[in-house]
C-alpha positions as CSV (number, residue, x, y, z in Angstrom):
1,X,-10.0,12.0,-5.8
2,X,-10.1,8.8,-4.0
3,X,-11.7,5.6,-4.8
4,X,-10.7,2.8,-2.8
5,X,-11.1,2.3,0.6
6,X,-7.3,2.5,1.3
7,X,-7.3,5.7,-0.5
8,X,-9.7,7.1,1.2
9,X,-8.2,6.5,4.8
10,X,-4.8,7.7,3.3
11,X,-6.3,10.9,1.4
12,X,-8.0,11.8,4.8
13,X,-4.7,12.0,6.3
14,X,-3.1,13.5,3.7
15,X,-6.1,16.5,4.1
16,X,-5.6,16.6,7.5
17,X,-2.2,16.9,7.5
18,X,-2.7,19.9,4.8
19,X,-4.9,21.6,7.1
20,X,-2.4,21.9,10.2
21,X,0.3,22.9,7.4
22,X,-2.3,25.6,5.8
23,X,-5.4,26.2,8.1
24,X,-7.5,28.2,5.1
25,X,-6.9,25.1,2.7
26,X,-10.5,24.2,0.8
27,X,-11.0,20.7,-0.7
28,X,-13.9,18.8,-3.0
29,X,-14.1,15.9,-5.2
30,X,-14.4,12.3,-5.2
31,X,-14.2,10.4,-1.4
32,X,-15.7,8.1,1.4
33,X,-16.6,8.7,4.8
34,X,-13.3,9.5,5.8
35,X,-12.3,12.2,3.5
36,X,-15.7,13.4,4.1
37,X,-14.9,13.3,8.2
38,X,-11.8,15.3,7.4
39,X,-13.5,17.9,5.5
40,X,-13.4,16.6,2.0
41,X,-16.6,18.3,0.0
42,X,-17.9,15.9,-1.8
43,X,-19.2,15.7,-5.5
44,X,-19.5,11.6,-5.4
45,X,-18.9,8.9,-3.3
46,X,-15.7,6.7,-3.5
47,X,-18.3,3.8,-3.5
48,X,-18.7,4.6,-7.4
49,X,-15.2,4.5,-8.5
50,X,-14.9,0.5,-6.1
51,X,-14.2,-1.4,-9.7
52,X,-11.4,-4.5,-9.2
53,X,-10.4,-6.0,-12.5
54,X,-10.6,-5.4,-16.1
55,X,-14.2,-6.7,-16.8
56,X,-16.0,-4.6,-14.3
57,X,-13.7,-1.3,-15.6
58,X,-15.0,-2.5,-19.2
59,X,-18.8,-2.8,-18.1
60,X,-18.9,0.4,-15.8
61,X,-17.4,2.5,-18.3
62,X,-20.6,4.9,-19.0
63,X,-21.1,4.9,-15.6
64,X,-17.0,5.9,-14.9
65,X,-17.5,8.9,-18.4
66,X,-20.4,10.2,-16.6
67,X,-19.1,10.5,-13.0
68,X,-15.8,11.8,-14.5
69,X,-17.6,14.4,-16.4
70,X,-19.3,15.5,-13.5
71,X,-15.8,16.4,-11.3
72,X,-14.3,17.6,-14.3
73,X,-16.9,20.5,-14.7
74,X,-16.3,21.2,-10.8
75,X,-12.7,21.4,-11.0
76,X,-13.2,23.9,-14.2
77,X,-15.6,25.9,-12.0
78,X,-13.6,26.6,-9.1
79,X,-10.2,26.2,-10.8
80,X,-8.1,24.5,-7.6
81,X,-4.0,25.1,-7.5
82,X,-3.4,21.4,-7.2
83,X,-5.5,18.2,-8.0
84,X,-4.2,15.2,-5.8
85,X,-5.5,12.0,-7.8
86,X,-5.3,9.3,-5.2
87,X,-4.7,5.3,-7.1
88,X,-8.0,4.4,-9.3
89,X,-5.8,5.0,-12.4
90,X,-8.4,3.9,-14.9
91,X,-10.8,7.0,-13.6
92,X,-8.1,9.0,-12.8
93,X,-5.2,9.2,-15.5
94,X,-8.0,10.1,-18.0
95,X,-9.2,13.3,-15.7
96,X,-5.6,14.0,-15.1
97,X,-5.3,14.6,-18.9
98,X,-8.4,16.8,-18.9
99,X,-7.1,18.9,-15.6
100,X,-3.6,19.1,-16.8
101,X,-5.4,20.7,-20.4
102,X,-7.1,23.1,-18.4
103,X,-3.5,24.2,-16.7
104,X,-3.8,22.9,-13.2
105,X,-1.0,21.1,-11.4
106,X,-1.6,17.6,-10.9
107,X,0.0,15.4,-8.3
108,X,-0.6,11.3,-8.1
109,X,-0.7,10.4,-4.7
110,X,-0.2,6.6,-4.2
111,X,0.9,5.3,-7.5
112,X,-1.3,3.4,-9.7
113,X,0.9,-0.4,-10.2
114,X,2.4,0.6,-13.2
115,X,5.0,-1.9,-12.5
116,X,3.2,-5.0,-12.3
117,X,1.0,-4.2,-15.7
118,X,0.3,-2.1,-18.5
119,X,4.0,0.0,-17.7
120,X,3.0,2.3,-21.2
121,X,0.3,4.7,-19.2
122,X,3.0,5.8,-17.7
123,X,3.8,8.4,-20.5
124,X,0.5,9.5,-19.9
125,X,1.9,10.3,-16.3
126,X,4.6,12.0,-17.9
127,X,2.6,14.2,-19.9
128,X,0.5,15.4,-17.7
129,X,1.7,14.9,-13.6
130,X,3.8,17.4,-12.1
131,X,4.8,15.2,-9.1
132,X,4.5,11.0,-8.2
133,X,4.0,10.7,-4.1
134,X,5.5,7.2,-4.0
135,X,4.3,5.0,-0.6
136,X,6.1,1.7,-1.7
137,X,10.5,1.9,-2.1
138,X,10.7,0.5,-5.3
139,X,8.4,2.7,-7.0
140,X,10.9,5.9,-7.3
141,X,13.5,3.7,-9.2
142,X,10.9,2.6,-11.5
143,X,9.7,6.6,-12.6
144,X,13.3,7.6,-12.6
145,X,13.9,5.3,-15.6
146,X,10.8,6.3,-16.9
147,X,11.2,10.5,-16.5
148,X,9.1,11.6,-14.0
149,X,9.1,13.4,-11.3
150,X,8.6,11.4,-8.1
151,X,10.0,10.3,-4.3
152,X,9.2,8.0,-1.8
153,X,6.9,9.6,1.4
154,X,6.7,6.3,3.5
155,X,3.9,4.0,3.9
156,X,1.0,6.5,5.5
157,X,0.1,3.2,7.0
158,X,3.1,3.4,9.1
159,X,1.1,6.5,11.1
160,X,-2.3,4.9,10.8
161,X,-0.8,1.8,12.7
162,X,2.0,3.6,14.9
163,X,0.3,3.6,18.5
164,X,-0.5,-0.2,18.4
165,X,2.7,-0.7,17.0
166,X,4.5,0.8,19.9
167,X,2.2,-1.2,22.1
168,X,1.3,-4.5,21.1
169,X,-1.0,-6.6,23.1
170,X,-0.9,-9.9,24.2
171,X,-1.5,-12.5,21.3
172,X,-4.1,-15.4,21.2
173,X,-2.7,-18.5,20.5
174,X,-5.5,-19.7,18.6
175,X,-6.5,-16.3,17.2
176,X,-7.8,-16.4,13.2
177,X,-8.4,-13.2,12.0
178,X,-9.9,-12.8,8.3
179,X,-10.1,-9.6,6.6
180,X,-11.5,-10.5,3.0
181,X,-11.0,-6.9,1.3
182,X,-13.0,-4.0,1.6
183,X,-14.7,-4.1,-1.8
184,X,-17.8,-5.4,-1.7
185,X,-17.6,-7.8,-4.8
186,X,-14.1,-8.7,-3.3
187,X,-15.6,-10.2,-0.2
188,X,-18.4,-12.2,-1.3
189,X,-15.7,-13.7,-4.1
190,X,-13.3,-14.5,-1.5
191,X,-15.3,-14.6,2.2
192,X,-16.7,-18.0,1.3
193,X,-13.5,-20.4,1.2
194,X,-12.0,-18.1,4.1
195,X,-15.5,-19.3,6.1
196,X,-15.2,-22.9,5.0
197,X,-11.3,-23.2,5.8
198,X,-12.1,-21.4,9.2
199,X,-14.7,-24.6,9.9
200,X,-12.3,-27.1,9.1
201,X,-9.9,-25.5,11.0
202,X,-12.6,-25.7,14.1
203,X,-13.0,-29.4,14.4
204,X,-8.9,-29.6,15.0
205,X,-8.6,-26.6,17.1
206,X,-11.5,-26.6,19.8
207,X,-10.3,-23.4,21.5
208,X,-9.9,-21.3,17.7
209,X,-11.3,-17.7,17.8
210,X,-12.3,-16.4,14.6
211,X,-12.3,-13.0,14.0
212,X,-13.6,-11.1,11.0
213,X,-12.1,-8.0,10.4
214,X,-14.3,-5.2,8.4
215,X,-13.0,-3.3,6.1
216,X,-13.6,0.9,6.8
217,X,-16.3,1.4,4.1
218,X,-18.4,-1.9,4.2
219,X,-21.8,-2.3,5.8
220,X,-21.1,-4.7,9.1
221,X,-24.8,-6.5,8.1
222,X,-24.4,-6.8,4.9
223,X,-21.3,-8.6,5.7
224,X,-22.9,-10.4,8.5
225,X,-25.3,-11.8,5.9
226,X,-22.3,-13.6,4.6
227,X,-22.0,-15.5,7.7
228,X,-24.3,-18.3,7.4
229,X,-24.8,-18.4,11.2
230,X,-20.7,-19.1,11.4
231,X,-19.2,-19.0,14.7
232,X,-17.0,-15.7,14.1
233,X,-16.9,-12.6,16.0
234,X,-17.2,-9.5,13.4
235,X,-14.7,-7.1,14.5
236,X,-16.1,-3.4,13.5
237,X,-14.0,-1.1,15.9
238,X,-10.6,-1.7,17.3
239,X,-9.6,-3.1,13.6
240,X,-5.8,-3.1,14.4
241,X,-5.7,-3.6,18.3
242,X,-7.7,-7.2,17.6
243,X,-5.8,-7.7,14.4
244,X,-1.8,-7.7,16.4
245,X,-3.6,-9.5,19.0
246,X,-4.3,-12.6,16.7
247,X,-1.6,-15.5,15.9
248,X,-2.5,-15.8,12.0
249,X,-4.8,-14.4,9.1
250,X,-6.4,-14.7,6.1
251,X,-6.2,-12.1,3.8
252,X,-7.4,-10.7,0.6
253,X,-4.1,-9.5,-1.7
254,X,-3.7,-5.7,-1.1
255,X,-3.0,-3.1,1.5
256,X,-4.0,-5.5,4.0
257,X,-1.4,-7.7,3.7
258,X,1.1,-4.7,4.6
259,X,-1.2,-4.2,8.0
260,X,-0.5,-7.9,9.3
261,X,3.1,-7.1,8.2
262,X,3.4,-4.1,10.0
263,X,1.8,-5.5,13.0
264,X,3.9,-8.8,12.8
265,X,0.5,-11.1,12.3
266,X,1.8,-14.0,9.8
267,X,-0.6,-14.9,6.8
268,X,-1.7,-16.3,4.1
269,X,-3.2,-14.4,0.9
270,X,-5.6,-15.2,-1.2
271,X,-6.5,-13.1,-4.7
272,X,-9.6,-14.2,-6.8
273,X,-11.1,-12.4,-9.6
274,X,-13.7,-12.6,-12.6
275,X,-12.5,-15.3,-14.7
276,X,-12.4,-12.5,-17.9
277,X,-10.1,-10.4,-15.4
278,X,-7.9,-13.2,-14.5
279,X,-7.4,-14.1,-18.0
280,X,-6.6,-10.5,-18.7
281,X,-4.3,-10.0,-16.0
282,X,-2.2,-13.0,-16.6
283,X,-1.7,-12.3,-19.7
284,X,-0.5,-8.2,-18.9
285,X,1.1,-8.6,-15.0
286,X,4.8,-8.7,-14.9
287,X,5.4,-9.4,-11.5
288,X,6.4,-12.7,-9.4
289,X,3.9,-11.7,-6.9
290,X,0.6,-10.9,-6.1
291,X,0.7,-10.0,-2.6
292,X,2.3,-6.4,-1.8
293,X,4.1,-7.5,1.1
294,X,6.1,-9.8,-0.7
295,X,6.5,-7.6,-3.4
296,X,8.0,-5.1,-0.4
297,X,10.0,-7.9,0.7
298,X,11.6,-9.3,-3.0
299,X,11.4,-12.2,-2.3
300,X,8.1,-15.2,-1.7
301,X,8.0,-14.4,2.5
302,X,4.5,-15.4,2.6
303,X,2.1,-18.0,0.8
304,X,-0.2,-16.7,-1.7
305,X,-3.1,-18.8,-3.2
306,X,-4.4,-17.6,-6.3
307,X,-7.5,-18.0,-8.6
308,X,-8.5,-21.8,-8.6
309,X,-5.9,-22.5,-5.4
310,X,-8.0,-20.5,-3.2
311,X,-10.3,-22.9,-1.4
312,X,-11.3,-23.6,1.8
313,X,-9.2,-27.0,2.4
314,X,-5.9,-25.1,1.0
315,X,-6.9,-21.9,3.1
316,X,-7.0,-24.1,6.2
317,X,-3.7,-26.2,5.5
318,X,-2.2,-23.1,5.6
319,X,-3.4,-21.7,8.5
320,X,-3.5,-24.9,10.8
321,X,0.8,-24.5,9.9
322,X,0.7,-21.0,11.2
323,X,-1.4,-21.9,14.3
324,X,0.7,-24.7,15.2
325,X,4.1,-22.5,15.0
326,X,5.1,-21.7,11.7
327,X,4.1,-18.3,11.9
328,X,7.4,-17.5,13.8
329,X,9.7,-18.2,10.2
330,X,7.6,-15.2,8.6
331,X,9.1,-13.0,11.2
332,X,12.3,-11.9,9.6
333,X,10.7,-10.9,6.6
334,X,8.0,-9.6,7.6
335,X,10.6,-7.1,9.6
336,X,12.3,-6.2,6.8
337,X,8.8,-5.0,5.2
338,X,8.2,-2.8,8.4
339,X,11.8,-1.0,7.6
340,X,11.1,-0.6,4.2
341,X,7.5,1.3,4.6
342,X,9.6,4.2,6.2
343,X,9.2,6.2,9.0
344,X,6.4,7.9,10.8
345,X,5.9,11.2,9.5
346,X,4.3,9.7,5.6
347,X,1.3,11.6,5.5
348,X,2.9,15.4,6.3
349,X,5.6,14.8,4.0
350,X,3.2,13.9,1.4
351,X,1.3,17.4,2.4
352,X,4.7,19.6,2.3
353,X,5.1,17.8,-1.4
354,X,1.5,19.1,-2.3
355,X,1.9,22.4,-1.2
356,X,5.5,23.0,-2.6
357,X,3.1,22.1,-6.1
358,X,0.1,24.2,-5.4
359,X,2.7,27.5,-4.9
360,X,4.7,26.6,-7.2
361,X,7.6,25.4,-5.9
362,X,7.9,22.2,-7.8
């Protein structure tokens, strides 16, 4: 069950490394193109579970009973060894409860941020999860205080990024590359002031390249709609190749932010949400960042405007620093993000984890 974009591209690996474990393995439930691509059957698209605060959980929650009801009776019919529930903890901790009920294994793959808010579900975990799949370093220490079963696979974005890793190509000087979320609501809440700071940005730097990077998942003309007849290129293949090959980036908080780290591409991050959600979240995050890469790192390694300081003139402050050279001082911690995602290799460790469940193993 997969609902985000991320967790879409990550479950697909994760079911493709199952099959060259265990050829005969069968899979359905929740996904997007590329679990779908991988040989995910499908009972709903991911698209229905893309919520991203509080308010739009609250407002969707028919929507979410009725789409949950709807897998659970699947999973009942066909009774599967192992459930892998992929992040969207709001859809899936509830169906974890209702699959765990009905006696089969669960296993959370890609933990749900119990450590920045709302740490209690996780004795819902402990009731009813088998096994955590941890991708960030930090997450094991926070289960083993809490009881539960979990261990650290490594970043499966390690392996999605690994051949342009090992061969980087040339970067533009003048390069922008925006990647406003892959949520629909996300970009048109956040595409805006990245657009404005991008033509402030132009009348300084004659030579700037701006390049929007598309999320896996959106609709390229729907997102060229956005555009307003902006001079940017809109970058629907090749997402990493042209994302190491530019000098700076915007970018929505989220797994993105550990791309441009992995890659070495210095940034800024932005995070906007309903005003209801952002009143709600401040009130339940206990974190001292929004951005993940920072929250990697332990420490504030790159600029993060927030809420009401996300606009286009603060945006383009930012980046006109990283253009002109200041990009190079997030270098040494954006390394030590890269060493702490792990190793190649996150995705079939995940699938050994999975099976080991399914037999019985663990």
């Amino acid at each position: 069950m997969a609902g985000e974009a991320s967790g879409d591209l990550h479950a697909a690996n994760l079911l493709l490394a199952l099959r060259r474990l265990a050829p005969d393995v069968e899979a359905f439930g929740v996904g997007g193109e590329r679990l779908r691509d991988a040989g995910l059957e499908c009972v709903a698209h991911s698209e229905e579970l893309s919520l991203m605060g509080l308010a739009e959980v609250v407002r969707d929650l028919p929507r979410l009973w009725r789409l949950s009801r709807r897998v659970r009776r699947a999973a009942l019919a066909r009774r599967p060894q192992v459930a892998v529930l992929v992040d969207s903890p709001d859809f899936n901790l509830p169906l974890a409860r209702h699959l765990a009920r009905a006696g089969i294994p669960v296993v959370i793959y890609i933990s749900p941020q119990l450590w920045a808010w709302r740490a209690g579900r996780v004795r819902r975990i402990r009731r009813d999860v088998r096994r955590v799949l941890c991708i960030l370093p930090f997450e094991v220490d926070f289960y083993a205080r809490h009881g539960v079963p979990a261990e650290f696979v490594g970043h499966p974005l390690v392996d999605e990024l690994a051949p342009v890793m090992r061969e980087l190509p040339p970067r533009a000087p003048h390069a922008l590359a925006l990647l406003p979320g892959s949520r629909w609501h996300e970009v048109e809440s956040l595409l805006p002031a990245m657009l404005g700071a991008a033509g402030r940005l132009g009348t300084t730097i004659p030579d700037l390249e701006v390049r929007l990077v598309v999320a896996p998942g959106l609709d390229p003309e729907r997102v060229r709609g956005l555009l307003a007849g902006a001079a940017v290129e809109l970058v629907t293949f090749d997402r990493h190749r042209t994302l190491a090959s530019c000098s700076a980036a915007l970018v929505a908080s989220g797994t993105a932010t550990l791309e441009c780290a992995l890659l070495g591409v210095p940034m800024v991050v932005g995070y906007r949400l309903h005003p209801a959600s952002y009143l709600m979240a401040r009130l339940l995050v206990r974190v001292p960042h929004v951005a993940l890469v920072n929250l990697v790192a332990g420490e504030g390694v790159v600029p993060e405007l927030v809420q009401d300081a996300f606009t286009a003139e603060a945006l383009a402050g930012e980046a006109a620093a990283l253009l002109g050279g200041a990009g190079g001082q997030q270098q040494t911690g954006l390394a030590q993000v890269r060493r702490r995602l792990g190793e190649e290799g996150a995705s079939e460790r995940a699938a050994r984890a999975v099976l080991a469940v399914a037999q019985g193993a663990a």
